[in-house]
C-alpha positions as CSV (number, residue, x, y, z in Angstrom):
1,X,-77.6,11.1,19.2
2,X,-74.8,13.1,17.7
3,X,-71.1,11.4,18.1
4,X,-68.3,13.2,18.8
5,X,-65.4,12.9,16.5
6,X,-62.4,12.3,17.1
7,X,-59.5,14.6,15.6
8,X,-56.5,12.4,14.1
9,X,-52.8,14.1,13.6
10,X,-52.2,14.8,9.6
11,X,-49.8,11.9,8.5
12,X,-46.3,13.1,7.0
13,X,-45.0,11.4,3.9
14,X,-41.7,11.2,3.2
15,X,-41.2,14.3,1.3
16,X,-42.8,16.4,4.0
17,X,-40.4,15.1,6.3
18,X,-37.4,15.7,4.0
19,X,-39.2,19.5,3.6
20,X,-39.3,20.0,7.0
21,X,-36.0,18.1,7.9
22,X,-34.5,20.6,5.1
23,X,-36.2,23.5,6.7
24,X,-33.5,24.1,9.4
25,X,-30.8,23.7,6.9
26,X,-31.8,26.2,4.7
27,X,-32.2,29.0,7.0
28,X,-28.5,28.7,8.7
29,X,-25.9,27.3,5.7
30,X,-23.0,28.9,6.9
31,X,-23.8,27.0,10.3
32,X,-24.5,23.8,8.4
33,X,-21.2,24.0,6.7
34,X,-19.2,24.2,9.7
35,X,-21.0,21.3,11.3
36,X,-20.6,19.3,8.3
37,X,-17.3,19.9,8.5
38,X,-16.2,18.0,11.6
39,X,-18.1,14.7,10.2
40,X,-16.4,15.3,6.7
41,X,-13.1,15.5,8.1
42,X,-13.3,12.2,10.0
43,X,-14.7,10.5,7.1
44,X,-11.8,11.6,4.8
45,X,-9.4,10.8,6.8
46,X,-10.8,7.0,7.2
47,X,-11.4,7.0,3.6
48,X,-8.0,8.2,3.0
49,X,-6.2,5.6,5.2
50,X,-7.8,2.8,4.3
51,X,-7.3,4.0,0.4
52,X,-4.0,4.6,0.8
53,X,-3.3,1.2,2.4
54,X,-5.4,-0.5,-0.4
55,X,-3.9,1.1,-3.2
56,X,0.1,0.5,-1.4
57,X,-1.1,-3.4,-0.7
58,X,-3.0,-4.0,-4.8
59,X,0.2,-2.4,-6.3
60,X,2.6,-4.8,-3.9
61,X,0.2,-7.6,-5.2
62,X,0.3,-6.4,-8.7
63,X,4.4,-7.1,-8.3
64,X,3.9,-10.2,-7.0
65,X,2.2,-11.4,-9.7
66,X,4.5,-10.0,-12.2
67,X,7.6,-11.2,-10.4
68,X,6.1,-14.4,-9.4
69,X,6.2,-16.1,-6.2
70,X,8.5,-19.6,-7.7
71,X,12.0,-18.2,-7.6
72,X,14.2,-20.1,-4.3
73,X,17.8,-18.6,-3.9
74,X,20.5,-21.3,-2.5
75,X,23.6,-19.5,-0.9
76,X,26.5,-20.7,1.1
77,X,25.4,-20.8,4.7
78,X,27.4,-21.4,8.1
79,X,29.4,-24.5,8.4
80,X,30.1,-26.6,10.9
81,X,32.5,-25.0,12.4
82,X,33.0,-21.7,13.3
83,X,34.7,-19.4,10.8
84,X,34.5,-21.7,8.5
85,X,34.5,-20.6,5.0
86,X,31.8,-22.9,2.7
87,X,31.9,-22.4,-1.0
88,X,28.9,-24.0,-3.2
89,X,30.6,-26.2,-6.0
90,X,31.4,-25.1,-9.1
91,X,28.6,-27.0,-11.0
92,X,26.2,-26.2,-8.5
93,X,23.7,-24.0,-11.3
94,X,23.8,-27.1,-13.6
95,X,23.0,-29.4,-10.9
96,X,20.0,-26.9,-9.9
97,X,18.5,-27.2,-13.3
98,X,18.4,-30.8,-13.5
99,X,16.2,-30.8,-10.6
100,X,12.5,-32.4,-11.3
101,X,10.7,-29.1,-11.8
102,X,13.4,-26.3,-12.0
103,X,12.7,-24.7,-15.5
104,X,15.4,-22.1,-15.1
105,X,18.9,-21.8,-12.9
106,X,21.3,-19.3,-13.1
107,X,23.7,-18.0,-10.7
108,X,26.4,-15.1,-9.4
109,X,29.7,-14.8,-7.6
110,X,31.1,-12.1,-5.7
111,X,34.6,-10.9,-6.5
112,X,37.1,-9.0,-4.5
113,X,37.2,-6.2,-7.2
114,X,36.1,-3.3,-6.3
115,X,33.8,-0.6,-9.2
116,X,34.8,3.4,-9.3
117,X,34.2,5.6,-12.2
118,X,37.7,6.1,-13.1
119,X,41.4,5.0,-12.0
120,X,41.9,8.2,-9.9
121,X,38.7,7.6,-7.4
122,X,40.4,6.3,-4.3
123,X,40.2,2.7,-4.4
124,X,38.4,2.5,-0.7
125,X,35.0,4.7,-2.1
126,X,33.2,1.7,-3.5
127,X,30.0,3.5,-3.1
128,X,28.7,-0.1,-1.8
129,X,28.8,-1.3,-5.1
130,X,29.3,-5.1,-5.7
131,X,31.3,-6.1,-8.3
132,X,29.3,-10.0,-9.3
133,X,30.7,-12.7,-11.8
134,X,26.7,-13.8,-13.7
135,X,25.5,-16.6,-15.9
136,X,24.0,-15.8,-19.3
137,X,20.9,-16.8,-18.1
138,X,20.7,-14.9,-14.6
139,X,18.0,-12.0,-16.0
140,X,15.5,-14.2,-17.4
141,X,15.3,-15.9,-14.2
142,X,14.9,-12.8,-12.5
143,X,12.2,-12.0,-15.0
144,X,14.3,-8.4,-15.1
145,X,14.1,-6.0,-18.0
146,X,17.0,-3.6,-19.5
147,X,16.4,0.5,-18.7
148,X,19.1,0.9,-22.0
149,X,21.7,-1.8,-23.6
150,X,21.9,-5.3,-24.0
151,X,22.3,-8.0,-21.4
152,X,25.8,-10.2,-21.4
153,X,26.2,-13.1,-24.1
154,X,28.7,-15.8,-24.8
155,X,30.6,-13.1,-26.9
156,X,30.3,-9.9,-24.7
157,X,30.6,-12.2,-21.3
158,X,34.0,-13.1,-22.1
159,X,35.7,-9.7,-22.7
160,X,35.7,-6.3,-20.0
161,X,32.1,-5.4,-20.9
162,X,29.7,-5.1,-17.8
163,X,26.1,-4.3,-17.7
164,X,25.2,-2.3,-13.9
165,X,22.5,-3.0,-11.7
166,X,20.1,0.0,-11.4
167,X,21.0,1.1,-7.7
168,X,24.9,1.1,-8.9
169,X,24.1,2.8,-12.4
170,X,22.5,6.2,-10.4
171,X,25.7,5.9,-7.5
172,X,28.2,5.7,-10.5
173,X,26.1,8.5,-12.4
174,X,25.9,6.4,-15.8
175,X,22.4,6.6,-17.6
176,X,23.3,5.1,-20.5
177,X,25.7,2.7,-22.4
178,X,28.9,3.3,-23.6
179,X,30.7,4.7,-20.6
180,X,33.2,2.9,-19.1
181,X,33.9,2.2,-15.3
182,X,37.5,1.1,-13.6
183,X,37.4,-2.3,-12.1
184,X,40.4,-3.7,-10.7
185,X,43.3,-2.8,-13.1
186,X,41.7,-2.1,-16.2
187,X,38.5,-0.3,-18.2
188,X,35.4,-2.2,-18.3
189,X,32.5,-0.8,-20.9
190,X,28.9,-0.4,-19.8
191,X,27.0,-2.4,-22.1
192,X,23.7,-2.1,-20.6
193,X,21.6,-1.2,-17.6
194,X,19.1,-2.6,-15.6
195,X,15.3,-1.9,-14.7
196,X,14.7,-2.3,-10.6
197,X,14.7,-5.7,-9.2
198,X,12.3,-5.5,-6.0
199,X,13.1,-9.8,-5.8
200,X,17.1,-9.0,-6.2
201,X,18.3,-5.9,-4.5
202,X,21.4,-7.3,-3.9
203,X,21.4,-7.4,-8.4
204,X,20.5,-3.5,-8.4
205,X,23.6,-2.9,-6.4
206,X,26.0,-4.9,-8.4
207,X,28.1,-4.6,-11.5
208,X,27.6,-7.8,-13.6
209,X,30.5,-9.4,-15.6
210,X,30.1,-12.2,-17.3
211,X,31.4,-15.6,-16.2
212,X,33.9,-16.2,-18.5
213,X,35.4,-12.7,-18.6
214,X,35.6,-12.8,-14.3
215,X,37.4,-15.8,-14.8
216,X,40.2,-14.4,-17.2
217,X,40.3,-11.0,-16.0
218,X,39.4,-11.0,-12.3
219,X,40.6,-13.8,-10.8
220,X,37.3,-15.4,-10.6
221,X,37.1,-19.3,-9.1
222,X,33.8,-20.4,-10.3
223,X,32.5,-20.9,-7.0
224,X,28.6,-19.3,-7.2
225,X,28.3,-17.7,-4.3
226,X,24.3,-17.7,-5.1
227,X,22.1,-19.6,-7.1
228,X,18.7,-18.6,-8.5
229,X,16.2,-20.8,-9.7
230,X,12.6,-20.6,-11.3
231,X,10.4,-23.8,-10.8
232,X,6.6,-24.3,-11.8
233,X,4.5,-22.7,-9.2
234,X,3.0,-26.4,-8.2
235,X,6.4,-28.1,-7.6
236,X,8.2,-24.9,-5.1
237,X,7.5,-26.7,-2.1
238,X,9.1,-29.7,-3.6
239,X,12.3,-27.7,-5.0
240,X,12.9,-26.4,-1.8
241,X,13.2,-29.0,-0.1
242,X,15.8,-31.1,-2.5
243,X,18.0,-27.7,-3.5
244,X,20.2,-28.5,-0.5
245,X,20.9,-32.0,-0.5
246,X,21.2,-31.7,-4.4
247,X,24.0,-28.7,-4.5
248,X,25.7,-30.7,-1.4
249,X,25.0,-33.7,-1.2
250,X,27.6,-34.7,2.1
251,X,26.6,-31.5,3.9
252,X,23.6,-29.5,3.2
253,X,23.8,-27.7,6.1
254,X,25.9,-25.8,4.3
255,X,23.4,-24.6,2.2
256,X,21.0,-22.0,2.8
257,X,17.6,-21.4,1.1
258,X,15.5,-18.4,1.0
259,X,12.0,-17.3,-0.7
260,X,12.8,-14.0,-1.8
261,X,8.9,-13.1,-2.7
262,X,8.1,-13.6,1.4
263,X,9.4,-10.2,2.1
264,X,7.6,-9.1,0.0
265,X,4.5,-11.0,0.7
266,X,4.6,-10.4,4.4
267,X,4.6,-6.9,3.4
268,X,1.4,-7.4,1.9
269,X,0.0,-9.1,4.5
270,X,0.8,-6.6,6.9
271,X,0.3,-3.5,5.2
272,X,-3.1,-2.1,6.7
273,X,-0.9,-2.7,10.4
274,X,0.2,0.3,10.9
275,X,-3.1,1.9,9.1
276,X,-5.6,0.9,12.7
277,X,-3.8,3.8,14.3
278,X,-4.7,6.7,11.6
279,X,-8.0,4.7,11.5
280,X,-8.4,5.7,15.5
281,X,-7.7,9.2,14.5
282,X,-9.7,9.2,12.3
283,X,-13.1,8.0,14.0
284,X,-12.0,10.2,16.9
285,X,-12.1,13.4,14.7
286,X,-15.5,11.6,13.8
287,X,-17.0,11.5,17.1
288,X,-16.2,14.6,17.8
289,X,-18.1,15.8,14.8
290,X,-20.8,14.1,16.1
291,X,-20.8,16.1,19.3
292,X,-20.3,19.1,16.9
293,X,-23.8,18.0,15.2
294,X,-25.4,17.3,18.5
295,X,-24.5,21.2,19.7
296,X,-25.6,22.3,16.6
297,X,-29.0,20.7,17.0
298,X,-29.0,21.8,20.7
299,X,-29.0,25.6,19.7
300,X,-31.4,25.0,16.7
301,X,-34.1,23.7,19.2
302,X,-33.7,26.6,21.8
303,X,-33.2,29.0,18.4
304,X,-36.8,27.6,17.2
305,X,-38.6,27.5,20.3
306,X,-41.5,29.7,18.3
307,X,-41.9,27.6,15.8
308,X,-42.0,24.3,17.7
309,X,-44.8,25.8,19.8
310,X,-46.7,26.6,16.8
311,X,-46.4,23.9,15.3
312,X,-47.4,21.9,17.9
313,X,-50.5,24.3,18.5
314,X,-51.2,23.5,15.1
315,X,-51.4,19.8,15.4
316,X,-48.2,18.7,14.8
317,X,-47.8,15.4,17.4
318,X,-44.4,15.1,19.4
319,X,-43.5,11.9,17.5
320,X,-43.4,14.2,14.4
321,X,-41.4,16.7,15.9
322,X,-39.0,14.0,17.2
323,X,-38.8,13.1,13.4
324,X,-38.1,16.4,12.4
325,X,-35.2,17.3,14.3
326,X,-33.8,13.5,14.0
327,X,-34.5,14.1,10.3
328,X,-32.3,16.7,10.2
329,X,-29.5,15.7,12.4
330,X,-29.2,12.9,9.9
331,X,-29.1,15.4,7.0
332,X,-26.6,17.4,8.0
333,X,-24.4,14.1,8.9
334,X,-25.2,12.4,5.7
335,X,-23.8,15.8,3.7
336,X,-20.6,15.9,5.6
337,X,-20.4,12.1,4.7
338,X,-20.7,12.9,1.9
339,X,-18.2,15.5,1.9
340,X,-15.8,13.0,3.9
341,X,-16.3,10.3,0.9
342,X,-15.4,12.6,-2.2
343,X,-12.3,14.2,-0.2
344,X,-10.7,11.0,1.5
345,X,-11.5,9.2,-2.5
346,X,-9.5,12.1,-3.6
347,X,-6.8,12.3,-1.1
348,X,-6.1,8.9,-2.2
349,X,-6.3,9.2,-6.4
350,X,-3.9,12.3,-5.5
351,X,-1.3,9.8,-3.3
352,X,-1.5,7.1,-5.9
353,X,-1.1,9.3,-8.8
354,X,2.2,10.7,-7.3
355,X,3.2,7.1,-6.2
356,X,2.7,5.5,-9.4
357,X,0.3,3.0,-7.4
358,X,-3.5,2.1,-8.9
359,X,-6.9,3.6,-7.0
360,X,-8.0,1.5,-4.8
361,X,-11.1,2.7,-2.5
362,X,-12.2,-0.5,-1.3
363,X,-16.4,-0.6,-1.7
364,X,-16.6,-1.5,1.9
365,X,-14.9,1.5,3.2
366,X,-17.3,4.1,1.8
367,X,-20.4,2.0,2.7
368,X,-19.2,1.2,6.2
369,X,-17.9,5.0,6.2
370,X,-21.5,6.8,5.1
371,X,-23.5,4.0,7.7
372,X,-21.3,5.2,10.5
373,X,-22.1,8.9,9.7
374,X,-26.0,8.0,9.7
375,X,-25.6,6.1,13.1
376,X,-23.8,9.4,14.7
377,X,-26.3,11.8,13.0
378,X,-29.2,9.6,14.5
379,X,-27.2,9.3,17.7
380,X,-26.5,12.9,18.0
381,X,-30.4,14.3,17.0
382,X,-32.0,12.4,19.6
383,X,-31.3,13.8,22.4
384,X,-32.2,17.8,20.7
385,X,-35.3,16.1,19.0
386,X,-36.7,14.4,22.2
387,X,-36.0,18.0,24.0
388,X,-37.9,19.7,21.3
389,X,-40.7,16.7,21.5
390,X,-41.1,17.9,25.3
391,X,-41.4,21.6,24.8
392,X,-45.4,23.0,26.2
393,X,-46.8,25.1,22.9
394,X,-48.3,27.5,25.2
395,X,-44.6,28.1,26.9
396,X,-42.7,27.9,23.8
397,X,-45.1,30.6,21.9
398,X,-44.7,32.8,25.3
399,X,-41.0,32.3,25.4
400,X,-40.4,33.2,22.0
């Protein structure tokens, strides 16, 4: 007694599935480009911001750890009654350093004197330029550098030398040492001039005498109007707390203190804020992408009715039709992911080149970027693959 056999579907292996994924793609590139294009456009731009957020947030980081996060200023703040004028005492940068902890103090006082290029700019056109009494030792607690020219000294500090901050060196037009600036009554020489100072931007618009010279030439009362101080990093919290009491002992409500590295931490902290909203754009322009690929697909399946009926007269089961198309949709999203990935890792190496910053394309980004390009491409193929799944050979092959 003869048994009938049963006839079993050929199995595809992964290669023929990539073939006939492929297939499709082959026959219509300009249509595939221009599908692509939508998904590669959303994945650059969220590649892009979150780049360009990384790169802005490593190279605010990479200050902080140059500048250093242990520098407290002290400053003269409201007294107790109002309009009343508080001064810090005269010894208040010696009594700073003697705190348990404090490895450097130096401080500055503002003058009345104004800063002009010559005697016959108009007295009133400051150009917001500070003219500051400083310590010998104020740069090294700044941890600031010199752009040209020496810092003050005991010798220099006491005669009409001044070294300018780098704000007041570009609004005075000085690049160099040498040159010499009006101040009050009299010619003072640029002896040097200073690198930026993101922790002292009050510094990089000021002209810097030195503390003896202030006192003998511009009226200067020794009263610091701000002190600066560098402690170790484990005793900050400690410093803080005692620079108060310590520069006034009776009142030290008069006495202000401030973190200058927060603003600059908070930055960090909050850099990618602002980023969510061109992240939205960006996974909008995605999803519409993926409604590109889904149309795409759509026509492809009504394009190939012929060949879905004969390949389904043929043998070819529905599931492996289904896999086709979904093959495909993924295919065509993975190459505009791929697209996406190079161009939003390039759009940011271009922005941090021009910025100065370092590349920064955080690992996560592209990973989370490519997945989220598979999950629409799968998304948008199912519905065209299911359609084509559906399709009767003997209709398709009479439709064709």
């Amino acid at each position: 007694m003869s048994r009938t056999r049963r006839l079993t579907a050929a199995r595809l292996g992964p290669r023929d599935v990539l073939h006939v994924g492929s297939a499709g793609l082959r026959s219509r590139p300009v249509r595939v480009v221009l599908s692509a294009l939508g998904i590669a456009i959303g994945i650059a731009t969220m590649i892009a911001v979150v780049g360009i957020s990384a790169s802005s947030q490593a190279q605010l980081l990479r200050q902080l750890d140059a500048l250093g996060t242990n520098m407290l200023v002290a400053k003269p703040g409201e007294g107790m009654f109002s309009g009343q004028e508080v001064k810090l005492p005269k010894d208040a940068v010696g009594m700073v350093g003697r705190i348990a902890g404090v490895e450097k103090a130096a401080g500055t006082g503002d003058l009345t004197s104004s800063v002009r290029r010559s005697e016959k700019i108009p007295e009133a056109e400051t150009g917001g330029i500070a003219v500051k009494a400083a310590t010998e030792g104020l740069l090294e607690v700044l941890r600031g550098g010199l752009a040209s020219g020496t810092w003050l000294n005991a010798a220099t500090g006491r005669y009409p030398s001044v070294v300018l901050g780098h704000v007041a060196a570009e609004r005075l037009g000085i690049t160099e040492p040498g040159r010499q600036v009006w101040i009050d009554d009299r010619y003072f020489t640029v002896i040097g001039v200073l690198d930026p100072l993101p922790l002292a931007p009050e510094i990089e618009r000021s002209a810097l005498v030195g503390w003896a010279g202030a006192e003998r030439l511009l009226r200067f009362d020794g009263h610091p109007t701000t002190v600066y101080e560098r402690s170790t990093d484990a005793s900050v919290e400690d410093v803080q707390q005692l620079l108060a009491p310590t520069i006034d002992p009776q009142n030290p409500q008069n006495v202000s203190v401030g973190d200058p590295s927060s603003a600059l931490k908070a930055k960090a902290a909050t850099e990618g804020a602002f980023s969510t909203l061109l992240l939205g754009l960006g996974g909008i322009a995605l999803l519409v992408g993926g409604v590109g690929v889904a149309n795409t697909m759509i026509i492809s399946v009504l394009e190939r009715r012929h060949e879905i009926g004969l390949r389904r007269s043929l043998g070819a089961t529905r599931g492996q039709i289904r896999i086709q198309f979904v093959t495909e949709s993924l295919m065509l999203s993975g190459l505009g992911g791929l697209a996406g990935v190079g161009l939003g890792g390039a759009a940011t190496g271009v922005y941090a080149s021009t910025g100065g910053l370092p590349w920064v394309v955080p690992l996560w980004a592209v990973g989370g970027g490519f997945a989220a390009t598979l999950a629409i491409g799968t998304v948008a193929g199912l519905y065209p693959a299911v359609r084509a799944s559906r399709l009767s050979p003997t209709l398709a092959l009479a439709t064709a």
